[in-house]
DOZA-391674 format. One record per residue (C-alpha): x, y negated, z negated. Coordinates in steps of 0.2 Angstrom, whole numbers. Each point is the difference from the previous one (the first is absolute). Example, Ala and Ser with C-alpha at 12.3 -4.5 7.8 and 13.67 -1.06 7.14 Angstrom:
<r <62 22 -39>>
<r <6 -17 3>>
//
This chain:
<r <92 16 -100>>
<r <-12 12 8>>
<r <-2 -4 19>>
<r <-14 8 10>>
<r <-2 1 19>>
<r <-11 12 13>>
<r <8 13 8>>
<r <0 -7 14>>
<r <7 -16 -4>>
<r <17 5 4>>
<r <-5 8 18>>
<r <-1 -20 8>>
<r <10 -7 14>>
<r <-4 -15 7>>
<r <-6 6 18>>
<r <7 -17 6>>
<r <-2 -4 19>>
<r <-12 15 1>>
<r <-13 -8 -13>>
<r <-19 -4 6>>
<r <-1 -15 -12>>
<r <17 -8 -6>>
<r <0 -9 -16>>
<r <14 -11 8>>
<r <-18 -7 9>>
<r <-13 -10 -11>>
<r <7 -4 -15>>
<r <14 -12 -4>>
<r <14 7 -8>>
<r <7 -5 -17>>
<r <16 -4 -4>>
<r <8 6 -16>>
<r <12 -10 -11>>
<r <14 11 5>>
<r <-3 1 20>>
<r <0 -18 -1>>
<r <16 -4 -8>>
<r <8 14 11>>
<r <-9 -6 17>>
<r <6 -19 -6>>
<r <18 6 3>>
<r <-2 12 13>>
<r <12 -2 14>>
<r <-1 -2 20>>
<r <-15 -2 10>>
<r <-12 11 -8>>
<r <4 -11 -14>>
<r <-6 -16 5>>
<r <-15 5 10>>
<r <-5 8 -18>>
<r <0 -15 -10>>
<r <-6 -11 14>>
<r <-15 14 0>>
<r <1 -2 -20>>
<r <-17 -12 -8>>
<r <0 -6 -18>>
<r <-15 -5 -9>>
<r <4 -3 -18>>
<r <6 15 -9>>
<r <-3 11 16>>
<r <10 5 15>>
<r <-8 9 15>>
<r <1 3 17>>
<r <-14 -8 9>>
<r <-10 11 14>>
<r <2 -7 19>>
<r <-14 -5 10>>
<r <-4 20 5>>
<r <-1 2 -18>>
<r <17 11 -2>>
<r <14 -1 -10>>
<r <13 -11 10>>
<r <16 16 -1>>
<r <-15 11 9>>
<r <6 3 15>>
<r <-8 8 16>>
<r <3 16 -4>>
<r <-7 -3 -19>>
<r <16 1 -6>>
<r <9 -10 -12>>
<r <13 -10 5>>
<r <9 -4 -17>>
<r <0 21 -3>>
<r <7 -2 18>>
<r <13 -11 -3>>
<r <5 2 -16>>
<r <-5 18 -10>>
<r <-16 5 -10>>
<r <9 -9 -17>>
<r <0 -18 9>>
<r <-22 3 -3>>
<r <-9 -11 -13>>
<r <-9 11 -13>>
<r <-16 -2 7>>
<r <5 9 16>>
<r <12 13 -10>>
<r <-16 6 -9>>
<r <-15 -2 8>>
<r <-10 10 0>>
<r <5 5 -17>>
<r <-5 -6 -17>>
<r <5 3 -18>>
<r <-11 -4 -13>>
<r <10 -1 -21>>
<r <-12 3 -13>>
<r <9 3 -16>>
<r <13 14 1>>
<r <-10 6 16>>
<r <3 -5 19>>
<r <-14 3 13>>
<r <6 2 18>>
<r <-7 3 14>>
<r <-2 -9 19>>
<r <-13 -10 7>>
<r <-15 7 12>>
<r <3 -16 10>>
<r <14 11 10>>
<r <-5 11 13>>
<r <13 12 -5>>
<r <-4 3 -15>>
<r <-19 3 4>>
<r <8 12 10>>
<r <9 8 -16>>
<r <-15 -2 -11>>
<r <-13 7 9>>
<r <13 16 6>>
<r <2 3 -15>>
<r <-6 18 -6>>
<r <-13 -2 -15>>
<r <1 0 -16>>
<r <12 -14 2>>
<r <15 1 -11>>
<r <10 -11 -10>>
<r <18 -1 -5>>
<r <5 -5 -17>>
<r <19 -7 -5>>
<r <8 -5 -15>>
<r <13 -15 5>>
<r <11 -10 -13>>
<r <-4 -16 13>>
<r <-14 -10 -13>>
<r <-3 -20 1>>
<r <-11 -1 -15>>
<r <5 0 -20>>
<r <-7 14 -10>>
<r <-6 -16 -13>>
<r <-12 -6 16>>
<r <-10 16 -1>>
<r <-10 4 -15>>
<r <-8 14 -4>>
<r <-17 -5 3>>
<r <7 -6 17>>
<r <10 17 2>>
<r <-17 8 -5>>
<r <-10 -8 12>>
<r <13 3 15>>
<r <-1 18 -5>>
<r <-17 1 1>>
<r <-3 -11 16>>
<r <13 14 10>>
<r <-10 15 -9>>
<r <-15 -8 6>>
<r <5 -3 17>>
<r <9 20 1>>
<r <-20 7 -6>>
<r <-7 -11 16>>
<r <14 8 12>>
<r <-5 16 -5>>
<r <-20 -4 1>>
<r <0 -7 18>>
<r <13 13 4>>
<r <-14 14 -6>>
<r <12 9 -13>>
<r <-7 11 -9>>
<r <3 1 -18>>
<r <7 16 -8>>
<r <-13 9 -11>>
<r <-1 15 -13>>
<r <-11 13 6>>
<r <-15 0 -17>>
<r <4 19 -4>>
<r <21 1 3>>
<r <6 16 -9>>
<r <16 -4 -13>>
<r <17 -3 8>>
<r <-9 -2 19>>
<r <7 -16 6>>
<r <-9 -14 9>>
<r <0 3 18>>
<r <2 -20 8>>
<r <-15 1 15>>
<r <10 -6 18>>
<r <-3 -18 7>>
<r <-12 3 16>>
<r <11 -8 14>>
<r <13 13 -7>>
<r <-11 15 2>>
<r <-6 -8 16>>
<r <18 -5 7>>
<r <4 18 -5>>
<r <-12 8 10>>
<r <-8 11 -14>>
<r <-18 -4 3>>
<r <-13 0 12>>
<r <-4 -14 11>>
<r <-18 -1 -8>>
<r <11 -1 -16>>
<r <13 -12 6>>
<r <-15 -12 5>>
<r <-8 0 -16>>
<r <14 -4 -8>>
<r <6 -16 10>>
<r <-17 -4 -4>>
<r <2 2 -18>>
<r <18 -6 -1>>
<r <-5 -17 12>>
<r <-18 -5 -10>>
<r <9 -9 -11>>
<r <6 -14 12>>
<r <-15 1 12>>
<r <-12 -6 -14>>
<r <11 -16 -1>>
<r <5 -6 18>>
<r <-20 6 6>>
<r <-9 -8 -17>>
<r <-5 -19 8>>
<r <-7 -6 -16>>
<r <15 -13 -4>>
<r <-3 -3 20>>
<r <-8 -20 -5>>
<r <14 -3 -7>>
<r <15 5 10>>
<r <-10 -8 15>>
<r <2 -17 -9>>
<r <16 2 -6>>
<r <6 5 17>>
<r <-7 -18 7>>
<r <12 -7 -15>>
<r <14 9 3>>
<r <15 -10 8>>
<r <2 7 16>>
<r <20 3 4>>
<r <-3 4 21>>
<r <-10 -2 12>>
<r <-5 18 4>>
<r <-5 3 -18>>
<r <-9 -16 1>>
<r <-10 9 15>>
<r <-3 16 -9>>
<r <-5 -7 -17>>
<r <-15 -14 10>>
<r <-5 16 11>>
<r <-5 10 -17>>
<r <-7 -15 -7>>
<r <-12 -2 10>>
<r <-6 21 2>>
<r <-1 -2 -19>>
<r <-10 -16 -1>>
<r <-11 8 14>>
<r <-4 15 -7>>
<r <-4 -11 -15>>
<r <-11 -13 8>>
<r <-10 16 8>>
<r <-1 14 -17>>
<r <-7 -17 -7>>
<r <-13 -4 13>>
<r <-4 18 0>>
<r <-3 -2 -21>>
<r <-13 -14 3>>
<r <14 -13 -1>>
<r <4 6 -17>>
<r <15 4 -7>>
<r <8 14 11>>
<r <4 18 -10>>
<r <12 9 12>>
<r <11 -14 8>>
<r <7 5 17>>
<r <-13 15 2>>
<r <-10 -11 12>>
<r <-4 3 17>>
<r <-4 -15 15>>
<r <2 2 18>>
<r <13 -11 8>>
<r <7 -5 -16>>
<r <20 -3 0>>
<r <12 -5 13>>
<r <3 20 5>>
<r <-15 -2 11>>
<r <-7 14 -9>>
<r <-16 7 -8>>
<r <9 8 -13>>
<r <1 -8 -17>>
<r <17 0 -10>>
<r <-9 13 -13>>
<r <-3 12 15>>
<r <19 -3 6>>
<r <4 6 -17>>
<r <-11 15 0>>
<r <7 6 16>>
<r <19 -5 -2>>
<r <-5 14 -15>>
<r <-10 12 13>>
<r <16 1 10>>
<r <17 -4 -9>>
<r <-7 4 -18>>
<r <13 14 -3>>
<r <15 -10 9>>
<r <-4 -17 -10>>
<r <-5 9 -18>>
<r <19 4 1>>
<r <6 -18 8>>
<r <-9 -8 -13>>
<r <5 10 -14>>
<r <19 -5 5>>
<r <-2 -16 1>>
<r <-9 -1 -15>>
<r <12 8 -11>>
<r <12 -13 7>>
<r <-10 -13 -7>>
<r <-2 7 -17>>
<r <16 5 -4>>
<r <5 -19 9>>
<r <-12 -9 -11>>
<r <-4 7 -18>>
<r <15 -7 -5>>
<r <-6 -17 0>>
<r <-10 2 -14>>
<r <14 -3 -11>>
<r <2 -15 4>>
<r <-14 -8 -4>>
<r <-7 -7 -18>>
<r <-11 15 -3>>
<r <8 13 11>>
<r <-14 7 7>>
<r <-2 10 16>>
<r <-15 -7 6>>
<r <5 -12 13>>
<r <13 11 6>>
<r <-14 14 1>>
<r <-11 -13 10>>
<r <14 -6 13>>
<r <5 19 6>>
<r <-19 5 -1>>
<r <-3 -17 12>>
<r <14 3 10>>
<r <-7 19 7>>
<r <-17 -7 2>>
<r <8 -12 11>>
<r <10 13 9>>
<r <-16 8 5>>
<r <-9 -12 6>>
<r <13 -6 11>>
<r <1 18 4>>
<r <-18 4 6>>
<r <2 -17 9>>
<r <14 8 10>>
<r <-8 17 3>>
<r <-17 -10 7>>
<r <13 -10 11>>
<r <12 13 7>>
<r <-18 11 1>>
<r <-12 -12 11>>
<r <-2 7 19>>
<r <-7 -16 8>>
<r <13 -15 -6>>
<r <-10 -16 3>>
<r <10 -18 -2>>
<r <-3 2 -20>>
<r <7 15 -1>>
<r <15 -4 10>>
<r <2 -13 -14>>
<r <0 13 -12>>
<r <14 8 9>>
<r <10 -12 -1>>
<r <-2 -2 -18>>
<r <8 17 -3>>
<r <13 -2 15>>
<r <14 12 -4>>
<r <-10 11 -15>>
<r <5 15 8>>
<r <13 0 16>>
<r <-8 8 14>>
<r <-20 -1 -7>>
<r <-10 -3 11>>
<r <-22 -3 1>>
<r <-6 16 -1>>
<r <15 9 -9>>
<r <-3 3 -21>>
<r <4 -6 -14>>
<r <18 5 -6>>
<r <13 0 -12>>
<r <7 -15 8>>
<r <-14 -12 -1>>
<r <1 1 -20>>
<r <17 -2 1>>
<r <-3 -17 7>>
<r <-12 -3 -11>>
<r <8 3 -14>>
<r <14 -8 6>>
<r <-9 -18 4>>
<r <-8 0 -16>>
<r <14 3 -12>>
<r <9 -16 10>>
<r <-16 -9 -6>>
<r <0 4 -17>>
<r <15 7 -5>>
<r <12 -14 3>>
<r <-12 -14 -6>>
<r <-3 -2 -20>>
<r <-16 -10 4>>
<r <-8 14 9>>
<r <7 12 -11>>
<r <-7 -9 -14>>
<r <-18 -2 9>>
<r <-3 19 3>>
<r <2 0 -19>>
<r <-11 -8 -4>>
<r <9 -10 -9>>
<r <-6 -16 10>>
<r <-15 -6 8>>
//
């Protein structure tokens, strides 16, 4: 079996007691077959208190939250008391393995980790460009070589090639080419990557500028382009919500959206409105503020264009290498709707982004901007009114919406496009 992994992967640690947003927080935690036959004759206190913690419905197994929404072996310290008690083996596999995930297609296994961790936002958007991935061949394999045809082998093959070519286009990669009039026996000389050149110092900054530029467009045409923005806003309002502060974020872009709507169309006649979100209304939106979500965008752009080109161009090589391979495992193995959930995703990103920057940006903070505040409490430690827009507050972004979406089929399926 081939099994494929970021470099990075194998950098993670959980940070533990020291995390911004523990995963032990939020979510009930599923019990596996074997951590309940083993915690079913566990021994000693810890033992009891687990399966007096322990809640079956039908088939499933789970710990239940508490009323502060935690994990009940949570302690004060965000710790966790069966690791404490009784070693990192006595875990069930959905703790041993969070954030990671493996994904089987034929001979092939996709791993990689979850951007719902705050470390590994951290790894992901530290890491250098182009991103790298490492490639091993294991003798570990759960399918039969009679389940895969060769028209399924085919298509597998063509789904990785087809999401390695979309690495290499967002990443700005530049294809090797013949120069027209090579004389016989000169060899082909392969023309550097530009965050190579740049990283090694060997240009100008004028050059080194143009070429972030060039090497970024790719991305920036899909997390700016607001033509899909009808849709993602009514699929946001269908989306299951799994907290509250996403809850929060997700009604506070609503309504900028269906503003800036309501006013582009009143400003078309009350026709149809061409250029959704590039409106403009005075006292619109629950900042307080002039400023439509269009101009937040522009100058989000004006003044962390360089800084977020790069951002976003991590994040969304995380989510095309995450999601391609879910083309084959539908009936026509297109890459479509996988195509449509990574483009969605980073146009949400943004938006929740220019959000932020407005927020942390305003001078004069009135009662609906301390609301705002308070919807992006602890986006990045230390920021206070006034202060920019920084690495941080994208971290929490990305953070609260890959909890959203990730973890819940539903919504998975819903940014799609495969319902509603």
């Amino acid at each position: 079996m081939l099994v494929e992994y970021p470099e990075y992967y194998n950098k993670f640690r959980c940070i533990a007691d020291r995390c911004p947003d523990t995963c032990c927080a939020g979510w009930e935690v599923d019990l596996d077959e074997d951590a309940v036959s083993y915690y079913g004759i566990m021994p000693g206190p810890l033992g009891e208190r687990i399966r007096a913690c322990m809640k079956t419905e039908g088939e499933f197994c789970y710990f239940p939250l508490t009323k502060e929404g935690r994990c009940p072996f949570l302690d004060e310290k965000g710790l966790c008391e069966i690791i404490l008690q009784a070693g990192d083996g006595s875990i069930c596999q959905t703790c041993r393995e969070y954030p990671r995930y493996y994904v089987q297609a034929g001979s092939y296994e996709q791993r990689d980790m979850s951007l719902s961790c705050p470390e590994v936002c951290r790894l992901v958007l530290d890491a250098p460009l182009p991103f790298r991935w490492i490639k091993e061949e294991t003798d570990e394999s759960d399918y039969e070589e009679s389940d895969l045809t060769p028209e399924r082998n085919r298509r597998l093959q063509e789904i990785l090639r087809e999401r390695d070519l979309e690495i290499e286009r967002l990443q700005g990669k530049i294809p090797v080419k013949a120069t027209p009039a090579k004389a016989r026996g000169q060899q082909d000389v392969p023309r550097e990557h530009p965050a190579d050149r740049y990283r090694s110092r060997q240009c100008t900054d004028q050059e080194a500028e143009e070429q972030k530029v060039s090497q970024y467009s790719a991305v920036r045409k899909i997390y700016t382009c607001s033509g899909d923005d009808r849709n993602l806003c009514a699929l946001l309002r269908k989306m299951e919500p799994i907290s509250k502060k996403w809850t929060a974020l997700r009604d506070e872009l609503v309504r900028e959206m269906e503003s800036a709507a309501s006013v582009s169309s009143e400003n078309n006649g009350g026709g149809r409105d061409t250029a959704f979100g590039n409106a403009k209304k005075e006292g619109t939106g629950s900042f307080g503020e002039s400023q439509s979500l269009r101009d937040s965008e522009e100058n989000l752009l004006y003044h962390e264009g360089s800084c977020l080109d790069e951002w976003m161009t991590k994040i969304a090589v995380a989510l095309t290498y995450r999601y391609w391979i879910d083309a084959w495992f539908t009936e026509d193995g297109d890459i479509a709707s996988s195509r449509r959930l990574r483009d969605r995703l980073l146009r949400l990103t943004f938006l929740l982004c220019a959000l932020r920057s407005r927020a942390i940006g305003a001078k004069t903070p009135g009662p609906e901007q301390a609301h705002s505040d308070i919807l992006f409490a602890g986006a990045a430690e230390g920021a206070a009114l006034g202060s920019s827009f920084a690495r941080a507050d994208l971290e929490e972004i990305a953070r609260i919406i890959s909890r959203e979406v990730e973890h819940d089929e539903d919504n998975l399926a819903l940014l799609k496009g495969i319902c509603g």
